[in-house]
C-alpha positions in Angstrom: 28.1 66.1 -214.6 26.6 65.6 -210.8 29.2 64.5 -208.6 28.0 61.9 -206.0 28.1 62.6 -202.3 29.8 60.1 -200.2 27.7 58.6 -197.4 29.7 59.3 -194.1 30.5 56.2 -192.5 28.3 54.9 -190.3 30.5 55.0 -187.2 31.4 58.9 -187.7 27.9 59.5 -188.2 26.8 58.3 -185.1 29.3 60.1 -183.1 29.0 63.6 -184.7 24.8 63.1 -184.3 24.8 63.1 -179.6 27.9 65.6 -180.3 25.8 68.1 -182.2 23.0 67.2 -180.0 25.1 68.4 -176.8 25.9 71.9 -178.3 22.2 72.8 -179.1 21.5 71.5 -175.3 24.3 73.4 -174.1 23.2 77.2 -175.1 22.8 79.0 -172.0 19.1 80.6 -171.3 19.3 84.6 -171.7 19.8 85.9 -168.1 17.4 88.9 -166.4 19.1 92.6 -167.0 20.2 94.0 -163.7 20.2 98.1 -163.3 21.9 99.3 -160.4 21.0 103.1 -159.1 23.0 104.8 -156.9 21.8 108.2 -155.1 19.1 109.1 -158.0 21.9 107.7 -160.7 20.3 105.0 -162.7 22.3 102.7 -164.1 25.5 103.9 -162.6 27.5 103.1 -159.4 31.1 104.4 -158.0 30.4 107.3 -155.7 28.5 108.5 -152.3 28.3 110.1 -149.1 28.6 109.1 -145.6 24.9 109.5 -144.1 23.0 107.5 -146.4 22.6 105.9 -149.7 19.8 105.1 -151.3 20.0 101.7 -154.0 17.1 101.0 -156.4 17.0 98.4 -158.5 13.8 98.9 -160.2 14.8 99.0 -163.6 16.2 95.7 -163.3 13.8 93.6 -166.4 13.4 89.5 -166.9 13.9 88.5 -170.6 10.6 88.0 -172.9 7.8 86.1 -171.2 8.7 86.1 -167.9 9.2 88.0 -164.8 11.3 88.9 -161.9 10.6 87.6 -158.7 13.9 88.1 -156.2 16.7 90.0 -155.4 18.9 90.2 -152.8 21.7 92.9 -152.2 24.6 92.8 -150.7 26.4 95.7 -149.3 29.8 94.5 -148.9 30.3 96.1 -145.6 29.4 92.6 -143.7 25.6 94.1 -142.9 23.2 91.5 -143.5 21.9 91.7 -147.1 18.1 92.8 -148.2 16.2 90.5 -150.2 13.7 91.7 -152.4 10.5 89.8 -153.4 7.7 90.8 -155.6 7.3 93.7 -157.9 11.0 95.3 -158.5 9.2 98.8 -158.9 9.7 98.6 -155.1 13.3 96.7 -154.8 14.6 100.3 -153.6 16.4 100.9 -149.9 18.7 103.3 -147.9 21.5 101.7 -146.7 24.0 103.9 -144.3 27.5 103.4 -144.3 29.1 104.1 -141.3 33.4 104.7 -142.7 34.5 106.0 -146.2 36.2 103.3 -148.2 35.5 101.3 -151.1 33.1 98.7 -150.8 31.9 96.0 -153.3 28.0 95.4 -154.0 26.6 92.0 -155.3 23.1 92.2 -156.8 21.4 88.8 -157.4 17.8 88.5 -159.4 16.3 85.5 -160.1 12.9 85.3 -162.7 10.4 82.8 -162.4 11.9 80.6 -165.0 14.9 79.5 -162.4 17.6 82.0 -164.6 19.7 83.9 -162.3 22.1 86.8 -163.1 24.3 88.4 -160.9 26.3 91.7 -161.2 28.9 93.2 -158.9 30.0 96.8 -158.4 32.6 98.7 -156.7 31.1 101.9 -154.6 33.6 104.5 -152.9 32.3 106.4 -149.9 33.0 109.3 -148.7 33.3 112.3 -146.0 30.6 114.9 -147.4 32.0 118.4 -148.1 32.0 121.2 -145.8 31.0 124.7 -145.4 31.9 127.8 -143.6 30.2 131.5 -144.0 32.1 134.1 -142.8 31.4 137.7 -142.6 33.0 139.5 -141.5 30.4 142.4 -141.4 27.3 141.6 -138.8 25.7 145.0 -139.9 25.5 147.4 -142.9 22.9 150.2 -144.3 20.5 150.2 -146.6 22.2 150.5 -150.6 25.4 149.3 -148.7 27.1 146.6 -150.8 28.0 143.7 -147.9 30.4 140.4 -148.9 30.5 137.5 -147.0 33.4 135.2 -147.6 33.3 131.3 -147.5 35.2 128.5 -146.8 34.2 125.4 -148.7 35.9 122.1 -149.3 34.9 118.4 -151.2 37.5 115.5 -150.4 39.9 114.0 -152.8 38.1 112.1 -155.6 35.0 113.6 -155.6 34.3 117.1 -158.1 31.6 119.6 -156.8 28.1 119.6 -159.1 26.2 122.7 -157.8 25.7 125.5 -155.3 22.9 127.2 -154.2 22.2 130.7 -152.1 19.5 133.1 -150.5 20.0 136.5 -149.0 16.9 136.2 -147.0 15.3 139.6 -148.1 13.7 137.9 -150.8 11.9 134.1 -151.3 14.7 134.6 -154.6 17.3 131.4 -154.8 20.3 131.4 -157.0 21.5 128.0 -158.4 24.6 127.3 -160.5 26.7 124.3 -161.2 30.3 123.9 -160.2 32.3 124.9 -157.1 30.9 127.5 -155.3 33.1 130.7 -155.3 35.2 132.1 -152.1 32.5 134.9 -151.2 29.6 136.3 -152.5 28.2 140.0 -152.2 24.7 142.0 -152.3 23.4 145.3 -151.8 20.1 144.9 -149.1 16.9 147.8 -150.2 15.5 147.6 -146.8 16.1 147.1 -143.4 15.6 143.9 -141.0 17.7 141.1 -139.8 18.5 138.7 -142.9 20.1 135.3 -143.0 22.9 134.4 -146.0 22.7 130.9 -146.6 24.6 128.7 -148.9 24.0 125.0 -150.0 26.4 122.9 -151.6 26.9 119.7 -153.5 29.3 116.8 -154.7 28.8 114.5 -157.6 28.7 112.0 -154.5 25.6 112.7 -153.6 27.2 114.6 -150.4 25.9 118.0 -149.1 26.8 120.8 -146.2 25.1 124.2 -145.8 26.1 127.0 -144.0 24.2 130.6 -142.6 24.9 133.9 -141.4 22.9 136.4 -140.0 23.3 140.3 -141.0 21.8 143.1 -140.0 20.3 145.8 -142.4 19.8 149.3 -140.8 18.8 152.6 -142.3 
């Protein structure tokens, strides 16, 4: 047996119909994607170097048929913002920091639509590492093992990410990740005055070098 509906009364239907109305009108437009690149790291924020730091913000996309046309970033160290216009694959810039701190950026994109979307992040700057080469052996022979020592040092907060180093008697350079070790030793096959150098690296983007000259007799 078919039951009969009942007819909502005509007062209630009135008020749920504008009501229903409202919530479909209130649904928010999808806002752009903003990608935030710190130092080469796409996508990522939270650590770099006193010196420079380069932002790019060109993976930043506008939602299905449209297309982004602004941004401006902030730098949260009161310097006066950049605003970007045009094609984001060239919303990138260097921005230098002149003290180690924590800083907040604020990126703002707007598409050609009107839609806005804006993201913040919190960057931590830092001191870059340092580097000493010690000796403490100017001269050695030919076939004579030689170690230089090093001093080497990344502040608090930040881990090291790689190292590299050259003996100068050859166009040969060793990379490895990590912390660099405390020295470093070689055995030269001919003679000549050769430069040690070392390189080193944070996962702040900061980087030191350091030299030392030693000469190779027969």
């Amino acid at each position: 047996m078919a039951v009969a509906r009942r007819a909502l009364p005509l007062a209630l239907a009135v008020v749920l119909a504008p009501a229903a109305a409202a919530a479909h009108a209130s649904t928010p437009a999808p806002k752009p994607k903003i990608v935030i690149g710190v130092d080469g790291v796409e996508g990522k924020t939270g650590k770099t170097a006193l010196g420079g730091t380069f932002f790019d913000l060109s993976d930043s996309v506008a939602t299905k048929g449209h297309k982004l046309t602004t941004a401006t970033l902030r730098f949260g160290d009161k310097t006066k913002p950049r605003t970007f216009k045009g094609n984001p694959v060239n919303w990138q810039v260097d921005h230098t920091y002149v003290k180690t701190g924590a800083y907040t950026i604020t990126v703002t994109v707007k598409q050609n639509n009107g839609v806005t979307n804006t993201r913040k992040e919190r960057v931590s700057v830092y001191v870059p590492p340092s580097v000493t080469v010690n000796g403490p052996v100017t001269s050695v022979y030919v076939g004579q093992s030689v170690t230089v020592s090093t001093a080497t040092a990344t502040p608090a907060g930040t881990h090291w990410q790689s190292y590299a180093y050259t003996w100068g008697d050859t166009n040969a350079q060793t990379v490895k990740a990590g912390a660099p070790p405390a020295s470093f030793s070689h055995v030269f096959t001919k003679t000549g005055t050769f430069i040690f150098g070392l390189a080193v690296s944070n996962d702040a983007n900061g980087t030191a070098s350091g030299s030392y000259a030693i000469t190779v007799r027969n």
